[in-house]
C-alpha positions as CSV (number, residue, x, y, z in Angstrom):
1,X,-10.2,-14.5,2.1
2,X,-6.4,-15.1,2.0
3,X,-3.8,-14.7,4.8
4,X,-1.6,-11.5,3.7
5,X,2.0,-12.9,3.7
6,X,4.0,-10.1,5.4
7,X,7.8,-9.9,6.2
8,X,11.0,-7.8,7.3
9,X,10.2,-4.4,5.7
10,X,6.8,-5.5,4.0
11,X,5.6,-2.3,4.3
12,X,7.9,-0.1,2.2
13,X,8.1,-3.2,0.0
14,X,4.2,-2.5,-0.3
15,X,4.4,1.1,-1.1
16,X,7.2,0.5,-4.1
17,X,5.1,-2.2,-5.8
18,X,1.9,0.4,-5.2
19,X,4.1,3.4,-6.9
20,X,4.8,1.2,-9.6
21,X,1.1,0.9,-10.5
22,X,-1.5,3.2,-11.5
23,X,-4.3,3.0,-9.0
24,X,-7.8,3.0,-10.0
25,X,-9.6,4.1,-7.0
26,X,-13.8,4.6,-6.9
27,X,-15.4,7.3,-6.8
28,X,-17.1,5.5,-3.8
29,X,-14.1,4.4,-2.2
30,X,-14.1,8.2,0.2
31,X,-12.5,6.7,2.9
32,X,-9.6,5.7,1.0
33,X,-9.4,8.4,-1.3
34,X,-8.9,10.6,2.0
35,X,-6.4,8.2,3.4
36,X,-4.1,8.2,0.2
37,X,-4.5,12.2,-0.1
38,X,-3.5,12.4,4.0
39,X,-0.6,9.5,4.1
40,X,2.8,11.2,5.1
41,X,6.8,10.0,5.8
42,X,8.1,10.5,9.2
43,X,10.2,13.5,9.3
44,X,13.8,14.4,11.8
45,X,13.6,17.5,13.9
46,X,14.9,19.0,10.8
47,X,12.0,18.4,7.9
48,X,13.3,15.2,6.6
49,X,11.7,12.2,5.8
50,X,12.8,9.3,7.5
51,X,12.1,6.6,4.8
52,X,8.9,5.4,7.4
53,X,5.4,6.2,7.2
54,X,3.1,7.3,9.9
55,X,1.2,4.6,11.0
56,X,-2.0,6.1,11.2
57,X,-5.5,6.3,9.4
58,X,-4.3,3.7,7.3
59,X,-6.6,0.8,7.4
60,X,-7.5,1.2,3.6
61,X,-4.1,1.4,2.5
62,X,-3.0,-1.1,4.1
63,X,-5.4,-3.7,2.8
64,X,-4.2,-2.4,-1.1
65,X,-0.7,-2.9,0.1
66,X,-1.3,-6.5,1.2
67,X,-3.2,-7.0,-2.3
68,X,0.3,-5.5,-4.2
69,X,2.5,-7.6,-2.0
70,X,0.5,-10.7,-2.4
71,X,-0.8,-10.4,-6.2
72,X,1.0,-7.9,-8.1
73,X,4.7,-10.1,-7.5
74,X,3.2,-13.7,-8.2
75,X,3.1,-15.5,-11.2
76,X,0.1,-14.6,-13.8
77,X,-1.9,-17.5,-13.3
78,X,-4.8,-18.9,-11.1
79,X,-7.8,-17.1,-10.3
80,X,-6.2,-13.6,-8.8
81,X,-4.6,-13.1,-12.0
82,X,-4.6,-8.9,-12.5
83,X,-4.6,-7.7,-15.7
């Protein structure tokens, strides 16, 4: 195990580098595959998203956003290089 580097904003940061890759999620990953299908935005009183996501049920998610933010933007090289 690695300590997840986190920062100002890190979570939305997360998210953007996790839209920008296709996801390959197993078929006995269940209780992430009902995470990613229930993950919402905050919304105003009026229906809009406020740019934040709910911070709930998100356990899973979060440990693939750590992996994105601490993988997928370092150099290719070392032993958690990600084809």
């Amino acid at each position: 195990m690695k300590p997840a580097r986190k920062g100002p904003d890190s979570i939305r940061q997360g998210i953007d580098i996790m839209r920008r890759h296709k996801l390959l999620v197993t078929a006995e990953s269940t209780n992430l595959q009902k995470e990613l299908r229930a993950y919402r935005w905050e919304q105003d009183k009026n229906g809009r998203n406020l740019n934040r996501p709910v911070d709930k049920d998100n356990h899973g998610i979060d440990a693939v956003r750590y992996v994105c933010l601490n993988l997928l933007t370092t150099s290719r090289s070392g032993s958690y290089f990600l084809a």
